[in-house]
PDBQT receptor file of N, H, CA, C and O in Angstrom, charges set to zero:
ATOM      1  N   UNK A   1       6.005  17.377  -0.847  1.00  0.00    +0.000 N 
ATOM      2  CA  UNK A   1       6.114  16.323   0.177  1.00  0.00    +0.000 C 
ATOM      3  C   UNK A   1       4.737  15.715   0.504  1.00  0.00    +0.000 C 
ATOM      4  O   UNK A   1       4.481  14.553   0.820  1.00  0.00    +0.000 OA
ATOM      5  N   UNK A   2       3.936  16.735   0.359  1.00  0.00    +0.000 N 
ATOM      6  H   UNK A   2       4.144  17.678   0.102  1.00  0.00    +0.000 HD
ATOM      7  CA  UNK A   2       2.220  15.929   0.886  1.00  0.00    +0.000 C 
ATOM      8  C   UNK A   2       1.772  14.835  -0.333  1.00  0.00    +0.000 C 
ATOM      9  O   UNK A   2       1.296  13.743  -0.022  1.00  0.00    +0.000 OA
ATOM     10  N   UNK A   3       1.965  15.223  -1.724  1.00  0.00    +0.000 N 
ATOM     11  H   UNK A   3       2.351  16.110  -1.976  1.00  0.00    +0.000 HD
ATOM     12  CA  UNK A   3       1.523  14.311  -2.453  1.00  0.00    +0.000 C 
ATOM     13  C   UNK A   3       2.605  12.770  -2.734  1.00  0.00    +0.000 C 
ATOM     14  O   UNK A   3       2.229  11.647  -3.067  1.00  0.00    +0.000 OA
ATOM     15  N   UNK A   4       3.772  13.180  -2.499  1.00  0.00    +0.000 N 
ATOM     16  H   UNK A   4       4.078  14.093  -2.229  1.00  0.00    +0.000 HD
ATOM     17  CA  UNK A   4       4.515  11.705  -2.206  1.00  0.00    +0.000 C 
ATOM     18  C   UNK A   4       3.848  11.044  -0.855  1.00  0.00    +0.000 C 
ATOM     19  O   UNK A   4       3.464   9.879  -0.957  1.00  0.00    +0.000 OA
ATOM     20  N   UNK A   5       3.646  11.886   0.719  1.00  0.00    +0.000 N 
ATOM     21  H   UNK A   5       3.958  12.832   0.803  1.00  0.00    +0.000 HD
ATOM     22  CA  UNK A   5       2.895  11.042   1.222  1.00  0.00    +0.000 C 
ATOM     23  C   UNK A   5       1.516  10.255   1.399  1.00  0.00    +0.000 C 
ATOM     24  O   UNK A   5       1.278   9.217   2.016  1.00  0.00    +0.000 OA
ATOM     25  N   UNK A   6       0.628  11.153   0.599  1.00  0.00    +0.000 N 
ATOM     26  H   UNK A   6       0.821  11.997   0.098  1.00  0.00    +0.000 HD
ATOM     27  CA  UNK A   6      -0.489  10.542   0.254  1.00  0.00    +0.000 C 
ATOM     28  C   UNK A   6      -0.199   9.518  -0.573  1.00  0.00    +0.000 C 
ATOM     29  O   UNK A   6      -0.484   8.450  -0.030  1.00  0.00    +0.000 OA
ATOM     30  N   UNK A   7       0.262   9.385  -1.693  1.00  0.00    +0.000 N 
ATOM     31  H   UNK A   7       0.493  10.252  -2.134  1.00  0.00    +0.000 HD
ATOM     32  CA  UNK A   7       0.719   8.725  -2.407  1.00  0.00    +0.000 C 
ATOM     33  C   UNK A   7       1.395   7.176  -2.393  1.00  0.00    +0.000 C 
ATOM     34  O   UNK A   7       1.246   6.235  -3.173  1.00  0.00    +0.000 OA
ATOM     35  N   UNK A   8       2.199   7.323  -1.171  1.00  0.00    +0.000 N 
ATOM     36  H   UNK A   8       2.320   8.087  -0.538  1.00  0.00    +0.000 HD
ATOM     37  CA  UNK A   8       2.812   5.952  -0.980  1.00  0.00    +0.000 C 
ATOM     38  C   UNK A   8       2.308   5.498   0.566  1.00  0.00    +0.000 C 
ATOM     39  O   UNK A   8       2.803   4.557   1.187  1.00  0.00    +0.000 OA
ATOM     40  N   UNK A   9       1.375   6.239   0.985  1.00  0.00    +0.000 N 
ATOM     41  H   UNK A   9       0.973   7.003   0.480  1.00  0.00    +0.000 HD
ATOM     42  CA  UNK A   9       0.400   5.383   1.943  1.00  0.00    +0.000 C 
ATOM     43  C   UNK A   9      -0.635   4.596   1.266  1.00  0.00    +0.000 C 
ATOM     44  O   UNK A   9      -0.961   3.586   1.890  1.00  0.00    +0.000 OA
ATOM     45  N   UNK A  10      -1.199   4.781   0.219  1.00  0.00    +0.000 N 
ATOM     46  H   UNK A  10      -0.935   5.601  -0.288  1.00  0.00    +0.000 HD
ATOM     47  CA  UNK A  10      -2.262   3.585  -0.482  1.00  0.00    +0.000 C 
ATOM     48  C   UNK A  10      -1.375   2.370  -1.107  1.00  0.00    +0.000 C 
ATOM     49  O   UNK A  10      -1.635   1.172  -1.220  1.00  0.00    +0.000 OA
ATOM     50  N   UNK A  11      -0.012   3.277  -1.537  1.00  0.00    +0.000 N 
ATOM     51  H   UNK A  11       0.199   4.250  -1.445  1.00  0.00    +0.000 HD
ATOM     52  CA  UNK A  11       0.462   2.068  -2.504  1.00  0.00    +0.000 C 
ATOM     53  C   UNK A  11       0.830   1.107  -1.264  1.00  0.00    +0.000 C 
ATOM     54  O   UNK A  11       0.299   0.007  -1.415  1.00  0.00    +0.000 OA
ATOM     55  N   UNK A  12       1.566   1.204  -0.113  1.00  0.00    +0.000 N 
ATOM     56  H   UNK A  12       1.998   2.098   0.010  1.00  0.00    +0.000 HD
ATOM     57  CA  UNK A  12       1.818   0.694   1.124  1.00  0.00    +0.000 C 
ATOM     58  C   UNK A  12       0.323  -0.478   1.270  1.00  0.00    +0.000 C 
ATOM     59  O   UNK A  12       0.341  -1.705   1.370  1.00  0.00    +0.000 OA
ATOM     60  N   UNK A  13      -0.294   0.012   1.250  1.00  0.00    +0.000 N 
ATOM     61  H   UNK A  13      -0.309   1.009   1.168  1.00  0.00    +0.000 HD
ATOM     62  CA  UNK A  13      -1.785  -0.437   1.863  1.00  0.00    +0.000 C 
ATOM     63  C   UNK A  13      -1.805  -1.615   0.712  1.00  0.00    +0.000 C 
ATOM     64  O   UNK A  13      -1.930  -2.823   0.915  1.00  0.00    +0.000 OA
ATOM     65  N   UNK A  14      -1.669  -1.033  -0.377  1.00  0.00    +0.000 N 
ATOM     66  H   UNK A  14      -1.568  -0.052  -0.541  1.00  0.00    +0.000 HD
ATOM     67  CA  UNK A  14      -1.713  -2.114  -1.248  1.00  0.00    +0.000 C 
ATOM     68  C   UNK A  14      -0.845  -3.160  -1.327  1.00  0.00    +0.000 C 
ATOM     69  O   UNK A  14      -1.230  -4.323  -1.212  1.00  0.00    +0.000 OA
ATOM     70  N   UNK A  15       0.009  -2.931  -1.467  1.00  0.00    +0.000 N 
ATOM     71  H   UNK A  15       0.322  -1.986  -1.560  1.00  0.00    +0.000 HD
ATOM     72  CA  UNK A  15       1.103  -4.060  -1.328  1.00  0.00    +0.000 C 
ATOM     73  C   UNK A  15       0.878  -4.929  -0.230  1.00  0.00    +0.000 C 
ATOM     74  O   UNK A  15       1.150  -6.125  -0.326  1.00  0.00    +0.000 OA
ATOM     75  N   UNK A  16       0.172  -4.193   1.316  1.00  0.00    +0.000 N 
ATOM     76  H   UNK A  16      -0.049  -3.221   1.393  1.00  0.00    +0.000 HD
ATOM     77  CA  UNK A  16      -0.191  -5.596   2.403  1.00  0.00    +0.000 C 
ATOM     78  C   UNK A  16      -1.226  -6.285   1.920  1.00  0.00    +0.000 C 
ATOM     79  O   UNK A  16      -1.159  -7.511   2.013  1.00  0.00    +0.000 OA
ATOM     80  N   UNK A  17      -2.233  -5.768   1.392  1.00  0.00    +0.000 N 
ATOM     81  H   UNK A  17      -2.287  -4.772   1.316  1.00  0.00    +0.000 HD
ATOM     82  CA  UNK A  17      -3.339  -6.338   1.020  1.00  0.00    +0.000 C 
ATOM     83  C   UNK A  17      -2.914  -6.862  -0.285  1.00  0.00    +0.000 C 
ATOM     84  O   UNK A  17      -3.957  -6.653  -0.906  1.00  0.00    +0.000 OA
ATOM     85  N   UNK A  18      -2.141  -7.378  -1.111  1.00  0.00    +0.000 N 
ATOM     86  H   UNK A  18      -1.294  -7.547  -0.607  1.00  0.00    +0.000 HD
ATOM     87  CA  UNK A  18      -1.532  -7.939  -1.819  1.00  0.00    +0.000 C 
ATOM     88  C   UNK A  18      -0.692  -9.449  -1.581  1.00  0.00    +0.000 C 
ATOM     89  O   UNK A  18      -0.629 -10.526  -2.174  1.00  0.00    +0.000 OA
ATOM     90  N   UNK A  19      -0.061  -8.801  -0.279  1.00  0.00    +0.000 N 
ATOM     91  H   UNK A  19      -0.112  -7.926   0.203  1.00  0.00    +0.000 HD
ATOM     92  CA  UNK A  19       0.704  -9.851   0.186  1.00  0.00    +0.000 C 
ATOM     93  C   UNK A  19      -0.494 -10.703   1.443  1.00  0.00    +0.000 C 
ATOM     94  O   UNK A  19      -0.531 -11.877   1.811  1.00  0.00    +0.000 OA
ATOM     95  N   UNK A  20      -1.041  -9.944   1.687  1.00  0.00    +0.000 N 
ATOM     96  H   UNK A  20      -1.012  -8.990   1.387  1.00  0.00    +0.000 HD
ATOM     97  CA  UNK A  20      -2.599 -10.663   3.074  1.00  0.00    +0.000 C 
ATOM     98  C   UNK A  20      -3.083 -11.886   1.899  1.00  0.00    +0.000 C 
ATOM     99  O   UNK A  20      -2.954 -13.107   1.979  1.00  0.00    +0.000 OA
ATOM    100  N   UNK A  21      -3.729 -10.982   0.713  1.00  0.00    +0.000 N 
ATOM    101  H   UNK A  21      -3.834  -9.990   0.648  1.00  0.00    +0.000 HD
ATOM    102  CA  UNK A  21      -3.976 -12.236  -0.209  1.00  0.00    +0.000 C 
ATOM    103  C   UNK A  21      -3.895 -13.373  -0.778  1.00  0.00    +0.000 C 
ATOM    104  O   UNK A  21      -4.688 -14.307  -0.904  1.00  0.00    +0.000 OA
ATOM    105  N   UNK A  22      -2.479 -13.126  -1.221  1.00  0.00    +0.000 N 
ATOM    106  H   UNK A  22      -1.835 -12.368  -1.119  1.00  0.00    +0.000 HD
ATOM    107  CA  UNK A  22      -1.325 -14.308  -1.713  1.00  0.00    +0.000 C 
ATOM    108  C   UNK A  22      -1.167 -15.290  -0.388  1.00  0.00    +0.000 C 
ATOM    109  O   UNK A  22      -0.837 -16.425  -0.729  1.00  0.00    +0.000 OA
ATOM    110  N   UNK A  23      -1.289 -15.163   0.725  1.00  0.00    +0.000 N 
ATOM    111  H   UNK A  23      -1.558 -14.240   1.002  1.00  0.00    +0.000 HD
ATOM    112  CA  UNK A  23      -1.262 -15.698   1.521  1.00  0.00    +0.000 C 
ATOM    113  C   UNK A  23      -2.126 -17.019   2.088  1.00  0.00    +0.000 C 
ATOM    114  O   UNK A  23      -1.941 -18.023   2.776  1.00  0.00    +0.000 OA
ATOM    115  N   UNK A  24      -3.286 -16.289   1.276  1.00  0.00    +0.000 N 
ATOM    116  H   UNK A  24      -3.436 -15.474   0.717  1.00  0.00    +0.000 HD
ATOM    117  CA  UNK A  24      -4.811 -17.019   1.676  1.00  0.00    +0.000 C 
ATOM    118  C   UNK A  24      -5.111 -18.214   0.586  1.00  0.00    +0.000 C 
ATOM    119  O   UNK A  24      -6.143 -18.879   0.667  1.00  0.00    +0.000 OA
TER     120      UNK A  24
């Protein structure tokens, strides 16, 4: 369970900062 949550907190992070981007 700890490495799925480490795990899909960066990908999370990424995807806003993905979508923050596309934005700009």
């Amino acid at each position: 369970m700890a490495t799925i949550h480490f795990t899909t907190k960066p990908l999370a992070l990424f995807l806003i900062w993905v979508k923050f981007c596309s934005t700009h």
